[in-house]
N, C-alpha and C positions, 0 to 999 in steps of 0.2 A: 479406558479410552484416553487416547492423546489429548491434550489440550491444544487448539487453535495458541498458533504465533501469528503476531500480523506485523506487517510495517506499511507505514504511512507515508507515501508520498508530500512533498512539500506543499501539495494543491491544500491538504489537508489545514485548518484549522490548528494553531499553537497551541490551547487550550486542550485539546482532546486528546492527545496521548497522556499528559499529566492527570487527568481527569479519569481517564483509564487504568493507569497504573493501582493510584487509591482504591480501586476496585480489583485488583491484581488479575487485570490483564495483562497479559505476557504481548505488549507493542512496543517497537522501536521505531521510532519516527526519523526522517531526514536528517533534520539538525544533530539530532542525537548519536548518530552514526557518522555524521561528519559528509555525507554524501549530498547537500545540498548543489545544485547547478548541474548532476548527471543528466543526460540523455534519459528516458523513459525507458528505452533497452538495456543500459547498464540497471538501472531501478529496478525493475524484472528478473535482471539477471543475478544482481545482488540477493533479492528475496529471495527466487527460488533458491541459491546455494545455503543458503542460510532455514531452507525451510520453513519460510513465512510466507503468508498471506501477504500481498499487495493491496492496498486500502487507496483509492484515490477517488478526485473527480474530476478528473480525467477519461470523461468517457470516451471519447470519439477515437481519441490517442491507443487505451488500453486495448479495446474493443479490435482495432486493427491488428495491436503488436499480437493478442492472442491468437488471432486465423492465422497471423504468420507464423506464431511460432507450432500452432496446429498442422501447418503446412508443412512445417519443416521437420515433425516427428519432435519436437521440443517438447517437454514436462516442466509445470511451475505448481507451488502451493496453492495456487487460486488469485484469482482475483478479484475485489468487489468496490462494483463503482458505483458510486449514488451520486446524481444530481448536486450540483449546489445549492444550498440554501442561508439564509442571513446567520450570521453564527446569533443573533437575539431569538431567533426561533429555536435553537439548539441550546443555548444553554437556559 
């Protein structure tokens, strides 16, 4: 079985990719890629060539660019979007 790649949008939390790695998950976060200030379709489009999972909380955003790109016969790694919540609850 593959293992899940994810990349995290900048909505994401600083802490949590670092906090991931230690636990060697395979995530590349915004800053880390150098893609901070994209568009949420380059974001998308970046992961999917790269075969990652999309990570954001960015729901309303993601939720749409998906139907479009469902609509448009488009393929991505996945996407998964949770709610915000206080990073004091989270870490």
């Amino acid at each position: 079985m593959t293992a899940i790649r994810f990349f995290m949008d900048e909505d994401i939390y600083g802490a949590v990719a670092p906090a991931l790695h230690r636990v060697k998950i395979d995530i590349r976060s915004t800053p880390e890629v150098g893609r901070r200030g994209q568009s949420d379709e380059s974001q998308l489009e970046w992961a999917s060539n790269e075969g990652r999972v999309l990570v954001t909380f960015n729901v309303a955003h993601f939720v749409e660019l998906h139907a479009t790109w469902l609509r448009q016969g488009r393929h991505h790694a996945g996407i998964v979007v949770s709610s915000q919540r206080s990073i004091r609850d989270v870490v």
